[in-house]
C-alpha positions in Angstrom: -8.7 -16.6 10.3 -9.7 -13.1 9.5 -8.2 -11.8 6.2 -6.6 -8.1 6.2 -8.2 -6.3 2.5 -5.4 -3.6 1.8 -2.6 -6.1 0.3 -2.1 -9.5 -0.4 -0.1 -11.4 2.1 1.7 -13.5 -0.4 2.8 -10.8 -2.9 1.9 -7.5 -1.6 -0.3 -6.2 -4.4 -3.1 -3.7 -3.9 -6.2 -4.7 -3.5 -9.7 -4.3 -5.0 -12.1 -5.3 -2.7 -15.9 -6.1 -5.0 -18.6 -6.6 -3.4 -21.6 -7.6 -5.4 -24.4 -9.6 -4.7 -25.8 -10.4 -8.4 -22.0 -11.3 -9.2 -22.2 -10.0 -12.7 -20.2 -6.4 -12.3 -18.0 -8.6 -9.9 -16.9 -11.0 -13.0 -16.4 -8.0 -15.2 -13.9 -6.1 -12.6 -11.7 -9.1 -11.9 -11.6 -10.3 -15.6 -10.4 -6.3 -16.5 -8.1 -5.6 -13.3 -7.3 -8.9 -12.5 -3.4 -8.4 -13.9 -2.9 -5.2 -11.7 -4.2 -5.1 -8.6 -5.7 -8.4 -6.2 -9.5 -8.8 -7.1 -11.2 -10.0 -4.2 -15.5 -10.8 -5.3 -17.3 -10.9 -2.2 -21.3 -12.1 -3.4 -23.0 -12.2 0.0 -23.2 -10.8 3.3 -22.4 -13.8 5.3 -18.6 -13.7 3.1 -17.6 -10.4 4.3 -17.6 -11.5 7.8 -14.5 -13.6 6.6 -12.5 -10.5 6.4 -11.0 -7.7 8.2 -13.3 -4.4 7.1 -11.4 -1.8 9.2 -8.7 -0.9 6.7 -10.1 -0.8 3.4 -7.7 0.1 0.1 -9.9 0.4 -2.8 -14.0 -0.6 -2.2 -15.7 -1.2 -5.0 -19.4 -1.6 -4.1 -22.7 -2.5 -5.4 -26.0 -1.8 -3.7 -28.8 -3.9 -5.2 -31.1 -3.9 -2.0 -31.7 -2.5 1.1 -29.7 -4.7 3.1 -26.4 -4.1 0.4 -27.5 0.0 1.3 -27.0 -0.8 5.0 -23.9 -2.6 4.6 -22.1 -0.4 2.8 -23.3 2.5 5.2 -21.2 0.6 8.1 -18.6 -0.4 5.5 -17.4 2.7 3.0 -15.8 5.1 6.1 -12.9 2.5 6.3 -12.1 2.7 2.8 -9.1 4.6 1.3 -10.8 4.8 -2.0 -14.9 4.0 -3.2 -16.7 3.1 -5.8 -20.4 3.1 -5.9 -22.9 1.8 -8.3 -26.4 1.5 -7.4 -28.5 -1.0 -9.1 -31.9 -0.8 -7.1 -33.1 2.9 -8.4 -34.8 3.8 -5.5 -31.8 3.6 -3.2 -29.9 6.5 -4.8 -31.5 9.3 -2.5 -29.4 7.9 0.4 -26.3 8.7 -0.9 -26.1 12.0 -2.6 -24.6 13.8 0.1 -21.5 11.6 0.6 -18.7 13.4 -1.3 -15.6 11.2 -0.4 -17.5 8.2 -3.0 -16.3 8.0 -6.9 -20.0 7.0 -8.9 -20.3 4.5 -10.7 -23.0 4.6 -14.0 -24.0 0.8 -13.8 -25.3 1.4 -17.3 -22.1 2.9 -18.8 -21.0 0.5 -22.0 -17.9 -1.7 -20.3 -15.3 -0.1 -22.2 -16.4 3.2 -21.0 -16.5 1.7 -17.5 -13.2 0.0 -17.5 -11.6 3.1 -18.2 -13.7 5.2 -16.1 -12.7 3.5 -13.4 -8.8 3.0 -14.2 -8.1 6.4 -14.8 -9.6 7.1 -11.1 -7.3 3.8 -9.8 -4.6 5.6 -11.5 -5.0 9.2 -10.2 -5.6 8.4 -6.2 
């Protein structure tokens, strides 16, 4: 069965789709949005086949390698709303130019980033 991202079927809450390979940022974002919105971690590429990718509420995405980079190159132009962080340094170059993506400073202290990222949720 292929799952739709933007709401849940059961209660019709938004959405937060994370996808993270090293599962770390993944943990933190459904721990601190858990309450408000349906936190959906997705750790490999093989798991987002499982899902419906062509009407995306809110992305949040983490590119740790080359094959993450191409991913979310397919991925991020059916999303309403995305996050980026990029973990792997040299990576960053192929992104600068897409201005519809929110940055995300992996490196930020987690209160910082908790509220860097709500107040974005809140205002789009």
């Amino acid at each position: 069965m292929i799952k739709n991202f933007y709401t849940s079927e059961m209660n019709k809450v938004p959405q937060i789709i994370v996808y993270d390979t090293s599962r770390g940022f993944s943990r933190f974002i459904k721990s601190k949005f858990d309450e408000q919105f349906d936190v959906i971690n997705i750790c490999s590429p093989q798991e987002i086949k499982k899902y419906k990718t062509d009407d995306l509420g809110v992305l949040l995405f983490i590119v740790n390698d080359g094959v993450d980079a191409i991913l979310f190159s397919n991925m991020f132009y059916n999303a309403k709303h995305v996050f980026l962080g990029i973990a792997a340094k040299h990576l960053e170059d192929r992104f600068v130019n897409y201005n519809n993506i929110i940055p995300v400073d992996l490196n930020m202290p987690k209160k910082e980033l908790f509220e860097y990222i709500n107040h974005h949720l809140q205002t789009t």
